[in-house]
Backbone as ProteinMPNN parsed JSONL, in Angstrom:
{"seq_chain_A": "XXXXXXXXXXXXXXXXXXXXXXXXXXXXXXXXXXXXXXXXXXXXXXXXXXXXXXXXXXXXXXXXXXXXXXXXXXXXXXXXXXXXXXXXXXXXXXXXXXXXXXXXXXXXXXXXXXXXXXXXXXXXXXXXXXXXXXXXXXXXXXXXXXXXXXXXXXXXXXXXXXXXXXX", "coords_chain_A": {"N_chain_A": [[15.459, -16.731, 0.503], [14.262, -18.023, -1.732], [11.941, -17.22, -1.349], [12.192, -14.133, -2.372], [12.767, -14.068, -4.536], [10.871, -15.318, -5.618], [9.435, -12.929, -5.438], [10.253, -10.974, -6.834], [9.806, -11.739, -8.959], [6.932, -11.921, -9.252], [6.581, -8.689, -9.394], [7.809, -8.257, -11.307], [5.823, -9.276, -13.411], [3.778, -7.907, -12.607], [4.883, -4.86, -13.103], [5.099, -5.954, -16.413], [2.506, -5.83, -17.363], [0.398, -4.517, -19.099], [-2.184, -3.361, -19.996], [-4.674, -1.004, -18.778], [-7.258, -0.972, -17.412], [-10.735, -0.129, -16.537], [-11.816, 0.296, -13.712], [-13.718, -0.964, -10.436], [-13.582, 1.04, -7.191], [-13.93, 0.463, -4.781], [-14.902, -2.269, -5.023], [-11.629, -2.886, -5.627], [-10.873, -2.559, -3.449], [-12.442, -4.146, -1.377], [-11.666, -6.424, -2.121], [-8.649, -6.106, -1.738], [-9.1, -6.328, 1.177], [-10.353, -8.503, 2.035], [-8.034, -10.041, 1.848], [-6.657, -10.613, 3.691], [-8.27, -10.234, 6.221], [-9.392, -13.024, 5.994], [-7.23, -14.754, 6.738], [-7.216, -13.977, 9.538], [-6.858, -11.378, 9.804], [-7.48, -7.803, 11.573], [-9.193, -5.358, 9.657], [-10.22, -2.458, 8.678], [-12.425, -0.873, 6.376], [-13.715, 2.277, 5.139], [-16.212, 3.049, 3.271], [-16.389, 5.477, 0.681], [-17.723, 7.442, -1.866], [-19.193, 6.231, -4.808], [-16.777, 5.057, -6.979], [-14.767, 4.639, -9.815], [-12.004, 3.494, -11.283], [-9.157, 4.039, -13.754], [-6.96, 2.184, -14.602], [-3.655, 0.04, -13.859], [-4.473, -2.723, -12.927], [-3.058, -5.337, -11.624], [-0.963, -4.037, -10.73], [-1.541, -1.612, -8.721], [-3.082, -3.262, -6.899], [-1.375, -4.863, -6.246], [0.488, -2.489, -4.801], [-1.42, -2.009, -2.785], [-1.756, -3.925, -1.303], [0.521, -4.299, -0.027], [1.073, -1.971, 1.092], [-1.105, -3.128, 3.244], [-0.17, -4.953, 4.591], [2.619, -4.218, 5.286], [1.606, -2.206, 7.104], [-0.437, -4.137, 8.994], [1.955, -5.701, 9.976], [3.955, -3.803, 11.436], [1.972, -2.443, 12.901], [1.209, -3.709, 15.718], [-1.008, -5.656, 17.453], [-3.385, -3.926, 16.272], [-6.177, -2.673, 14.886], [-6.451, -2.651, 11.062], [-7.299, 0.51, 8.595], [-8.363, 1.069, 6.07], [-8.935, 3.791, 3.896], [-10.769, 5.867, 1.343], [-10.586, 9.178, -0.528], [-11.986, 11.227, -3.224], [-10.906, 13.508, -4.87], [-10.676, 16.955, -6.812], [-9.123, 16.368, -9.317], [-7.936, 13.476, -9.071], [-7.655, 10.545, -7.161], [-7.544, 9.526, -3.613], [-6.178, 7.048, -1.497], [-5.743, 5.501, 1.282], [-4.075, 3.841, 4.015], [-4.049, 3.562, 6.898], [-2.354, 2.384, 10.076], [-1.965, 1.487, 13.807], [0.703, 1.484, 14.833], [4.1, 2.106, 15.881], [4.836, 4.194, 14.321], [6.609, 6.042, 11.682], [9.313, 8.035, 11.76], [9.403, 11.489, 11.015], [12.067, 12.215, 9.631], [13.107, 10.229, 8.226], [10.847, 9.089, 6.617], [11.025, 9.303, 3.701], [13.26, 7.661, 3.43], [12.947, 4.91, 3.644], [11.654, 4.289, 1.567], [13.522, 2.959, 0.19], [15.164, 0.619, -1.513], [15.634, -2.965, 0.763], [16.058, -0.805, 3.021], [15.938, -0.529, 6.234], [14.038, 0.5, 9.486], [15.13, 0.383, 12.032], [17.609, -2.305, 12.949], [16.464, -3.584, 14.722], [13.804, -4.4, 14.062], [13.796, -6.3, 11.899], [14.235, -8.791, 12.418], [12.291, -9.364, 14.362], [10.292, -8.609, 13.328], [10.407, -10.023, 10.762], [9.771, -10.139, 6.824], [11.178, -8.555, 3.593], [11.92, -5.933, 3.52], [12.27, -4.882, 1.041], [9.212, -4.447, 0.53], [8.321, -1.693, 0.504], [9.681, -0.361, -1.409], [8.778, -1.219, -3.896], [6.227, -0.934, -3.3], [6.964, 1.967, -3.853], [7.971, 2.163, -6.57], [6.267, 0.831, -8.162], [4.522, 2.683, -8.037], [5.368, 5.105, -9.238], [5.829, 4.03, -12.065], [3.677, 3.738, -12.757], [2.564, 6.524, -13.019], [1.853, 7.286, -10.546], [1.506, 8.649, -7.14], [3.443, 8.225, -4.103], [3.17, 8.322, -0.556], [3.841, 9.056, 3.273], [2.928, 9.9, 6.332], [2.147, 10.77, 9.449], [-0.045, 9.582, 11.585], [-2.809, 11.43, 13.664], [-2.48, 10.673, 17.05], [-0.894, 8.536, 16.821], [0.997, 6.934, 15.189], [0.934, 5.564, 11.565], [-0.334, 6.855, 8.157], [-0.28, 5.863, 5.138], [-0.666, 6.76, 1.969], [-1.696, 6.25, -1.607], [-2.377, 8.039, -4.075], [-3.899, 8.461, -6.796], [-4.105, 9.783, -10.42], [-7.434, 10.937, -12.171], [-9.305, 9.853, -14.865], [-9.181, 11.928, -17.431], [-12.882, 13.285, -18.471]], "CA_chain_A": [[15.902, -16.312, -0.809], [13.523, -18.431, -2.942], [10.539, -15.371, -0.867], [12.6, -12.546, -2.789], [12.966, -14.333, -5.952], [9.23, -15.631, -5.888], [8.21, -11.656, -4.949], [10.751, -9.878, -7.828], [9.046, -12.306, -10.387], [5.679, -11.375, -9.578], [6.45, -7.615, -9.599], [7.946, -7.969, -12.936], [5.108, -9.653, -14.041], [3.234, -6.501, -12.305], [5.103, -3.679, -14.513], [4.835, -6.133, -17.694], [1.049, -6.034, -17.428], [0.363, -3.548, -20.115], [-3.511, -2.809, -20.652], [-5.249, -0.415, -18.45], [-8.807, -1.312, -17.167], [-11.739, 0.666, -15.769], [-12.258, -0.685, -11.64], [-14.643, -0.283, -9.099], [-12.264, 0.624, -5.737], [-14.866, -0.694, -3.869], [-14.688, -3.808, -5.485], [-10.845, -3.711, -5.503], [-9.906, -2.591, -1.873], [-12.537, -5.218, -0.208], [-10.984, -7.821, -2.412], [-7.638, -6.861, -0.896], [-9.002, -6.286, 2.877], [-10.563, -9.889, 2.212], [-7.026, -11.454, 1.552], [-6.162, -10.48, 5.195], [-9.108, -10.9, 7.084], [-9.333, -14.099, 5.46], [-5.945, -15.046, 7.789], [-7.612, -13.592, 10.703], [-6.254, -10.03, 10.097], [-9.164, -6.65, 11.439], [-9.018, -4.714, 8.644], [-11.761, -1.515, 8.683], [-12.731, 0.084, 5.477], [-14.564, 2.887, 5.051], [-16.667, 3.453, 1.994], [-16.481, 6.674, -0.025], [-18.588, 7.649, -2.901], [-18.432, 5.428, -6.087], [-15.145, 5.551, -7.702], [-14.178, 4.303, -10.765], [-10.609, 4.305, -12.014], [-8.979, 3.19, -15.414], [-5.435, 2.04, -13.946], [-3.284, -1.393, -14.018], [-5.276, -3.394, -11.525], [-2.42, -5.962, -10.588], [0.179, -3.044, -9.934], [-2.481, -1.151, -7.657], [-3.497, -4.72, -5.706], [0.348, -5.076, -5.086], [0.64, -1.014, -4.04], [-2.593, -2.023, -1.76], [-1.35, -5.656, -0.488], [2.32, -3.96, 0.392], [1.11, -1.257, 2.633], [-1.675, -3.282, 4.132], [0.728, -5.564, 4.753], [3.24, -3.358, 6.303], [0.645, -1.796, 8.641], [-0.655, -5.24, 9.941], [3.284, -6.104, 10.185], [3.796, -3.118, 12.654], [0.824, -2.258, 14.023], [0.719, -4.718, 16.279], [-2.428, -6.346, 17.285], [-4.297, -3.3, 16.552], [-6.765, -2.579, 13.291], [-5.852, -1.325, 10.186], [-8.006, 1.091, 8.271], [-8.493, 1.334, 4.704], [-10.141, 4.675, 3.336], [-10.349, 6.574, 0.202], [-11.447, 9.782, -1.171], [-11.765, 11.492, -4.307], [-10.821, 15.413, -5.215], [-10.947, 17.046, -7.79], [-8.269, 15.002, -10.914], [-7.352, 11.987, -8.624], [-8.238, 9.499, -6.123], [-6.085, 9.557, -2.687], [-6.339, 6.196, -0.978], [-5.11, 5.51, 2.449], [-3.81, 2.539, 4.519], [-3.737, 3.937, 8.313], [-2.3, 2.057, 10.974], [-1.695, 2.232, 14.763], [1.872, 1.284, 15.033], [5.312, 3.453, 16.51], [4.905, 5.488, 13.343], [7.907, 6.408, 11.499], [9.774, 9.844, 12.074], [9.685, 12.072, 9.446], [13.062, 12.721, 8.721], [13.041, 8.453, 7.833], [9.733, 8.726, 5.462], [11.461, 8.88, 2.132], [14.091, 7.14, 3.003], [11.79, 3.432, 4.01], [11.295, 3.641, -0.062], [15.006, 2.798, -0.042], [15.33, -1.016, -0.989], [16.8, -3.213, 1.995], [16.001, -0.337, 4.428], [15.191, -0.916, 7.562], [14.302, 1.437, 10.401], [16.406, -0.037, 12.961], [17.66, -3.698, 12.857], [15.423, -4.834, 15.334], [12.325, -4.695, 13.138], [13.422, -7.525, 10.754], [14.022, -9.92, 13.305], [10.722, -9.343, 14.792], [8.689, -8.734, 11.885], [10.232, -10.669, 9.056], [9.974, -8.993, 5.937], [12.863, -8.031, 2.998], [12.819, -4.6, 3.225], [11.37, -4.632, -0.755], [7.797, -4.194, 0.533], [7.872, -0.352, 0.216], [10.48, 0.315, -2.36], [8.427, -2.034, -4.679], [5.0, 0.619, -3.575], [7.425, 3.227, -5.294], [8.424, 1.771, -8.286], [5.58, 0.678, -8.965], [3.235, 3.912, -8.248], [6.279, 6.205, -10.286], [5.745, 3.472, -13.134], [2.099, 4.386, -12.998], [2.593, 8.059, -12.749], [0.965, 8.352, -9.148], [2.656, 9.229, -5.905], [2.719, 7.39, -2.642], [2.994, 9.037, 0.632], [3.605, 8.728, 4.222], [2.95, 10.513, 7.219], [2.325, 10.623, 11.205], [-1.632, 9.542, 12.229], [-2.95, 11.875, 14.608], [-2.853, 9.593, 17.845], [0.349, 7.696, 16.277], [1.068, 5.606, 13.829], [1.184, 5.78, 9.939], [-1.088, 6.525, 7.057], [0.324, 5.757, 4.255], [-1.587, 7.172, 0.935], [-1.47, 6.681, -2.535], [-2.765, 9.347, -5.347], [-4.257, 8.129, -8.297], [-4.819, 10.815, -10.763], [-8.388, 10.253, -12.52], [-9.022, 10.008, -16.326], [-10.376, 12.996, -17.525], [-13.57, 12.391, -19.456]], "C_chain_A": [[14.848, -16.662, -1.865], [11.912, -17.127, -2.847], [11.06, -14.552, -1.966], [12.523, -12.815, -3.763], [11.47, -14.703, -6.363], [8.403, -13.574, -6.081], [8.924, -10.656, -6.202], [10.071, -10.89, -9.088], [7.572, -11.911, -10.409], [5.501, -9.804, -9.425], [6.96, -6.945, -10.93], [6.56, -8.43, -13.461], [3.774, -8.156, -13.976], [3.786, -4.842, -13.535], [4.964, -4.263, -15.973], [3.086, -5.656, -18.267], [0.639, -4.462, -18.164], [-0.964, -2.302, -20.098], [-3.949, -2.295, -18.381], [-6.643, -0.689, -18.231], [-9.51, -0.531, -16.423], [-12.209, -0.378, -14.087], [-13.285, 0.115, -10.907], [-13.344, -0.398, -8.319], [-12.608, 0.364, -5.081], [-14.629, -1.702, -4.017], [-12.985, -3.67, -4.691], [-10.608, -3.39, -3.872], [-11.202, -3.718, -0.84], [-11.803, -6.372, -0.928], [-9.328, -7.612, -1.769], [-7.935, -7.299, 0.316], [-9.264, -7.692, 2.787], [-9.611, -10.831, 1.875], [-6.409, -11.63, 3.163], [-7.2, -10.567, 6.043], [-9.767, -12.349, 6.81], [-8.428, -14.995, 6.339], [-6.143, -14.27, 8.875], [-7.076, -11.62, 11.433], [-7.632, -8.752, 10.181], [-8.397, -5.355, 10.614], [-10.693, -3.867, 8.108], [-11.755, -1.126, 7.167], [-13.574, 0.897, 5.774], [-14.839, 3.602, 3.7], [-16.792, 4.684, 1.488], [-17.237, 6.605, -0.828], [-18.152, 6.679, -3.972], [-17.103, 6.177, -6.852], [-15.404, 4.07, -8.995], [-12.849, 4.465, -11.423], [-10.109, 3.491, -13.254], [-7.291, 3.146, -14.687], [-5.187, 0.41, -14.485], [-3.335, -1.732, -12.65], [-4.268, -4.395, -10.818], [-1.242, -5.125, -9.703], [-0.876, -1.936, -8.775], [-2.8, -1.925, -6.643], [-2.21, -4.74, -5.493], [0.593, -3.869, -3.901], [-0.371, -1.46, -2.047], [-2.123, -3.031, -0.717], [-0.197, -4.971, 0.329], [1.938, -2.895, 1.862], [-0.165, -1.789, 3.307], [-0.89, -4.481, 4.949], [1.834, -5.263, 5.85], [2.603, -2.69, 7.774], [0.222, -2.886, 9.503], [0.9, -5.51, 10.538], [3.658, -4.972, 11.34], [2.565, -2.291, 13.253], [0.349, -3.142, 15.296], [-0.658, -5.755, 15.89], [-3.692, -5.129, 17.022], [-4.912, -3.059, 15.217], [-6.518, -1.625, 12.524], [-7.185, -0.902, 9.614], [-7.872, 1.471, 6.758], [-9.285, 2.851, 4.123], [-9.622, 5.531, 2.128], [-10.877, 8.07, 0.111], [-10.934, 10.673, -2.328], [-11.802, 13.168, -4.156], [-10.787, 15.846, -6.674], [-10.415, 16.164, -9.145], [-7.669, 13.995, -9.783], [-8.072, 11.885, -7.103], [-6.846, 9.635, -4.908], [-6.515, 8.151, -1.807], [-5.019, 5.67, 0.252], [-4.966, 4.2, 3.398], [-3.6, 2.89, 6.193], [-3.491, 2.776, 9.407], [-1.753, 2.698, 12.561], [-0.391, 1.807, 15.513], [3.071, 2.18, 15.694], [5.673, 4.518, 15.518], [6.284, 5.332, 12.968], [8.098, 8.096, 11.144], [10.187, 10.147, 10.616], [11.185, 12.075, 9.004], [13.772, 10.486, 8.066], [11.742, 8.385, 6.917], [10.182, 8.438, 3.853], [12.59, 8.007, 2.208], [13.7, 5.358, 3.461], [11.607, 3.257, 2.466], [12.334, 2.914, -0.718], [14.591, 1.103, -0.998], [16.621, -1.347, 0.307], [16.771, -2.084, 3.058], [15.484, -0.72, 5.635], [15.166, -0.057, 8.91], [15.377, 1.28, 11.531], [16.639, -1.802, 12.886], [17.389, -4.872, 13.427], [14.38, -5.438, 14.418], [12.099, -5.901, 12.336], [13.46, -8.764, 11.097], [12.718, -10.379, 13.884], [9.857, -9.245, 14.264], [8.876, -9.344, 10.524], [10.322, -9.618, 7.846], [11.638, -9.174, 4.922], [13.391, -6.797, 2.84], [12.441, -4.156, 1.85], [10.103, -4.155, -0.386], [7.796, -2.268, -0.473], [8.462, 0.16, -0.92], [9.499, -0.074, -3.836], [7.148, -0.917, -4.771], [5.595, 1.818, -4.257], [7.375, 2.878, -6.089], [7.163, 1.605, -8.74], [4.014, 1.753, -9.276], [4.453, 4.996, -9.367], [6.034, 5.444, -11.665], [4.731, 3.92, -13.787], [1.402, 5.935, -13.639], [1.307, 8.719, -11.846], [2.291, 8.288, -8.239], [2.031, 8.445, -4.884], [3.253, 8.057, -1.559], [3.023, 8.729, 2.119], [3.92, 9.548, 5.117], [2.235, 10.394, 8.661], [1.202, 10.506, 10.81], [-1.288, 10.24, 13.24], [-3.304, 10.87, 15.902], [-1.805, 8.731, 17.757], [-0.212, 6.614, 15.295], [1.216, 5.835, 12.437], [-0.014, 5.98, 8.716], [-0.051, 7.047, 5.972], [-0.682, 5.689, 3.048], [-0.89, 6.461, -0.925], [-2.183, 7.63, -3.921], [-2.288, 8.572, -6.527], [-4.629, 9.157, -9.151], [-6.482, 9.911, -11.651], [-8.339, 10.729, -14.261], [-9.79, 11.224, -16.477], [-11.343, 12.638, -18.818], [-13.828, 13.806, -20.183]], "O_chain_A": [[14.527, -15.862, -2.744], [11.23, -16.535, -3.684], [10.125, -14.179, -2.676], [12.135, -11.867, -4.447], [11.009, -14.328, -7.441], [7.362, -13.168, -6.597], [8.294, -9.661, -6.56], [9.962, -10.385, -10.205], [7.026, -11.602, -11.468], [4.329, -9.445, -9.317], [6.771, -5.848, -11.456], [6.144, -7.529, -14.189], [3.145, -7.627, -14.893], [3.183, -4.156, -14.359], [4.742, -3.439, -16.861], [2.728, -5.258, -19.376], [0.666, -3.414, -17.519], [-0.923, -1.073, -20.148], [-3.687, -2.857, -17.318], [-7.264, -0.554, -19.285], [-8.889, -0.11, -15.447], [-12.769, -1.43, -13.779], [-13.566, 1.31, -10.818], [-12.426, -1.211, -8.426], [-11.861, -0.179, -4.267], [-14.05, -2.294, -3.106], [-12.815, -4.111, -3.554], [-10.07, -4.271, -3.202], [-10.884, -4.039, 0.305], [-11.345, -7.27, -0.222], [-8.719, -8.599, -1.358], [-7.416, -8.315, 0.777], [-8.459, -8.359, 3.438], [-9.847, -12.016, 1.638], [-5.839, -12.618, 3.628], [-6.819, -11.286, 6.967], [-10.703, -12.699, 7.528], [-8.94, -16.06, 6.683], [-5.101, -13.761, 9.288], [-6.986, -11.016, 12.502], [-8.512, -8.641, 9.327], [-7.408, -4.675, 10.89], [-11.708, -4.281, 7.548], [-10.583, -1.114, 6.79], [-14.364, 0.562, 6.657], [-14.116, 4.416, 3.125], [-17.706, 5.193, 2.137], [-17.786, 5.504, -0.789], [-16.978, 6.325, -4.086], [-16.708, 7.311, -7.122], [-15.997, 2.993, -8.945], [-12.592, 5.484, -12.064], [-10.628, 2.445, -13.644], [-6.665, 4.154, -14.356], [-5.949, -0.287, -15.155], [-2.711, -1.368, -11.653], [-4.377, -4.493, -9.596], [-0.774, -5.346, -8.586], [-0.184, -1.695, -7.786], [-2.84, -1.453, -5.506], [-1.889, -4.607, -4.312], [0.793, -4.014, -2.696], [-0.096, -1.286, -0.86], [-2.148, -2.881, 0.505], [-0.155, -5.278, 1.521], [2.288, -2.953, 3.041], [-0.574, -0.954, 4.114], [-1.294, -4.745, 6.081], [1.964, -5.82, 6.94], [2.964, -2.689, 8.95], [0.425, -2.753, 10.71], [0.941, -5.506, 11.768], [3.609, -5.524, 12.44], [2.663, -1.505, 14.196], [-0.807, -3.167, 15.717], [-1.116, -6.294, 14.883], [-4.815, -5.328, 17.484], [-4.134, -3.245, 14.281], [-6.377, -0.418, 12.724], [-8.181, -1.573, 9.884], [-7.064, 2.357, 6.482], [-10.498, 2.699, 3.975], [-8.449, 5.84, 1.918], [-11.837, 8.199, 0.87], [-9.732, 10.893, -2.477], [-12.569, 13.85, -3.476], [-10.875, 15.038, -7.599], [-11.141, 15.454, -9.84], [-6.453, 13.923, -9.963], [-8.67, 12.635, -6.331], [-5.647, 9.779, -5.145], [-7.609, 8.408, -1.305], [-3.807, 5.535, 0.085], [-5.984, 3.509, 3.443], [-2.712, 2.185, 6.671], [-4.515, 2.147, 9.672], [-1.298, 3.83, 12.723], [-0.405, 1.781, 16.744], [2.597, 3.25, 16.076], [6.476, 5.437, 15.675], [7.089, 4.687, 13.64], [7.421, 8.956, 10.58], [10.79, 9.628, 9.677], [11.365, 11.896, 7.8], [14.824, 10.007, 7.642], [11.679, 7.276, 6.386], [9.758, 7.585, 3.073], [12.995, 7.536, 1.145], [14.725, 4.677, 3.513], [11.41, 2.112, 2.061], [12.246, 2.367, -1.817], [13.439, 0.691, -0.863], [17.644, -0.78, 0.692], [17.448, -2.32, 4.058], [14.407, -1.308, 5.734], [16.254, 0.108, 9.462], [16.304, 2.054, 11.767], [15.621, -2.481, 12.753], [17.593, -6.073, 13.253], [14.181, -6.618, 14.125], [11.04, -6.463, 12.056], [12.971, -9.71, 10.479], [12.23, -11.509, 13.862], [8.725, -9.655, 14.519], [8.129, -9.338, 9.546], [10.84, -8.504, 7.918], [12.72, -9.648, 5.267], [14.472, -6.412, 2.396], [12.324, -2.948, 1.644], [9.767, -3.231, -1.127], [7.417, -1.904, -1.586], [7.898, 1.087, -1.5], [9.506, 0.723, -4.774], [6.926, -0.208, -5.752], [4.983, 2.545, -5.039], [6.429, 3.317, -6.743], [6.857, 2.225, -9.758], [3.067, 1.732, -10.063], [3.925, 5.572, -10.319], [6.016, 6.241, -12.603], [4.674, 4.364, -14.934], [0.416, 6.289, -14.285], [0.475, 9.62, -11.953], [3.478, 8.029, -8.443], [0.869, 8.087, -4.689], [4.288, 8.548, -2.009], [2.075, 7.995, 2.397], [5.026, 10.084, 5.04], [1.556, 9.369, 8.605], [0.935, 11.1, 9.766], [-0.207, 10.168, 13.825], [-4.372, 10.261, 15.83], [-1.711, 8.007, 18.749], [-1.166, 5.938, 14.911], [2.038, 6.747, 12.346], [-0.594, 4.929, 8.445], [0.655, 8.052, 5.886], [-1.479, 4.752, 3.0], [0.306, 6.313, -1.177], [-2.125, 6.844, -4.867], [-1.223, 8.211, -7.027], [-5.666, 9.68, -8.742], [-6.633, 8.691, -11.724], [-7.639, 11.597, -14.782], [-10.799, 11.527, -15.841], [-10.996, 12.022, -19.826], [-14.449, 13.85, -21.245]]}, "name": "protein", "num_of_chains": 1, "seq": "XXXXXXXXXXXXXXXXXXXXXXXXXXXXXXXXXXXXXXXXXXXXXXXXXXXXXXXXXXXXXXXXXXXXXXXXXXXXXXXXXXXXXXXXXXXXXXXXXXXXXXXXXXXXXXXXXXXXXXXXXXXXXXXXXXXXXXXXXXXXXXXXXXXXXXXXXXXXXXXXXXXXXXX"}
């Protein structure tokens, strides 16, 4: 209990956070991969072209932490994959793991709070079930979109779409 109450105080503190800053996503996605391979977690990136985005950097590091998080959490022992790339007005950034995937007609509904695919999972992987609902709220707060669908081969990439500022 004191986990859920420690994790809804620092996601309020996440939507209070007001001001908007210009980021490298280089910078920020090795500073997340390096909070998990730090705790012995293999965590690939692969570099895209420079990016720059003007966003709220602790609600993006949560978005980022939550589904790399989730993917180490079922993916087994196998490596997750970080990659981004940019199109024309926004950034799409991707969290791929190689886990039992989840079936589409269960993708929107994992944003639930308290869902859980089946009621093995939380026994065996811990967790409150907030991880993902918390990646909504707080990409709809933003006004991006987050995303999930089958890896070819199995498993999950799970995206989110940043739009970009226009200059």
């Amino acid at each position: 209990m004191n986990q859920l109450i420690a994790r809804c105080l620092e996601v309020s503190r996440d939507f209070a956070e007001q001001d908007s800053v210009e980021l490298d996503l280089c910078d920020l996605l090795a500073e997340v991969a390096g909070e998990f391979t730090g705790a012995g977690a293999d965590i690939r990136g692969r570099k895209g072209p420079d990016c720059h985005l003007r966003v709220r950097p602790l609600a993006l590091k949560r978005i980022l932490s939550n589904l790399v998080d989730n993917a180490l959490r079922y993916g087994g022992e196998q490596p997750v994959d970080i990659e981004y790339r940019i199109e024309e007005n926004s950034a799409e950034i991707c969290v791929l793991d190689r886990g039992p995937g989840i079936p589409e007609e269960e993708r929107e509904a994992v944003f639930r709070p308290f869902y859980r695919l089946e009621p093995s999972r939380s026994s065996r992987t811990g967790g409150s079930g907030l991880g993902l609902a918390i990646v909504r709220q707080l990409a709809t707060a933003n006004g991006w979109t987050v995303g999930l669908e089958a890896r070819p081969g199995g498993g999950t990439v799970a995206c989110v779409r940043v739009p970009l500022e226009e200059k």
